[in-house]
Steps between C-alpha positions, in 0.01 A plus 500: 500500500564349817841617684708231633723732710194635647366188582831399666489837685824665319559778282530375104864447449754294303767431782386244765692192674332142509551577895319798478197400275471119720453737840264756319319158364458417879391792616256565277371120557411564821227682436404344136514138610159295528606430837617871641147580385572608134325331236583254239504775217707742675755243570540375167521831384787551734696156393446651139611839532769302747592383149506762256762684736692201574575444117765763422319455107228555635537757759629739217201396305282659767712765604503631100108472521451668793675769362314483177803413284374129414737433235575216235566233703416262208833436250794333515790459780796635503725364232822324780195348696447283162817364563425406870170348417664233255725451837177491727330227226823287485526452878129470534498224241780319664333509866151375364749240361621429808202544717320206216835245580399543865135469487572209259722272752358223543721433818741657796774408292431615161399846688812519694649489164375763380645746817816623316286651195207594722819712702672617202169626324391631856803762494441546142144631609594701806791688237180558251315609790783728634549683169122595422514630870766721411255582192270616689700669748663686175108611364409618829845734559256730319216520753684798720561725225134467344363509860656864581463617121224717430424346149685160435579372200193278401670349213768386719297390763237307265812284399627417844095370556544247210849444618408428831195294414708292327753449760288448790314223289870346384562490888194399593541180315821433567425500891254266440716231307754523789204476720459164367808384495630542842 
């Protein structure tokens, strides 16, 4: 199994800032990248394992692994998230909605038409997007206390990997429909 803290030059471990894991990224590129020398395998081994650590899901994934407590991450999510993904697919389906209108216009005018609804369904987006941030932020509250534990509990932890999966998917999408409509 290939370690993706290793390969990023760190110790395996569940708490790490986007600031932190962006300069060990950089580091590391330096010597990996085609042009600092490295070669084209070793770099994309180092934008993958760049991306197992930078996905909270899958960090803890890897981290459990590593560890050789793999888990179930297969099943279901946690039961409140069920409610938040009807919430996710109702403001998804109503920016695709709005993102067709706009694509649609046939001119300037019809378009500019459409700018109170693309606004309204924009803040409905960045809300959807703020709450399954605050998901996420919730799930991962978890990663200091199975960090310093000597056993955590896998159970527990195999959840929080479906939870998360789910989540960082859910937000995933719904960056990309505001993406489109700014």
């Amino acid at each position: 199994m290939t370690n993706a803290f290793q390969i990023l030059g760190i110790e395996p471990r569940l708490v790490l800032s986007d600031e932190t894991l962006r300069d060990l990224f950089r580091e590391a590129g330096k010597q990996a990248h085609p042009d600092a020398g490295g070669g084209d395998g070793e770099f994309a081994a180092l934008r993958e394992a760049f991306a197992v650590v930078s996905s909270p899901s899958r960090r803890l994934r890897h981290w459990l692994e590593l560890r050789g407590t793999p888990g179930d991450v297969r099943g279901t999510i946690e039961g409140s998230l069920m409610e938040v993904f009807s919430e996710v697919g109702a403001v998804t389906q109503q920016a695709e909605s709005v993102i067709r209108k706009r694509d649609e216009a046939k001119s300037v005018l019809v378009r500019a038409m459409t700018e109170g609804e693309t606004q309204i369904c924009r803040e409905a987006v960045e809300k959807a997007i703020s709450k399954v941030e605050s998901l996420i932020t919730r799930e991962c509250a978890f990663f200091p206390e199975w960090e310093n534990s000597g056993e955590p509990d896998v159970e527990a932890a195999s959840k929080a990997v479906r939870n998360l999966a789910f989540l960082e998917k859910w937000r995933t999408g719904l960056r990309g429909c505001y993406a489109r409509m700014v």
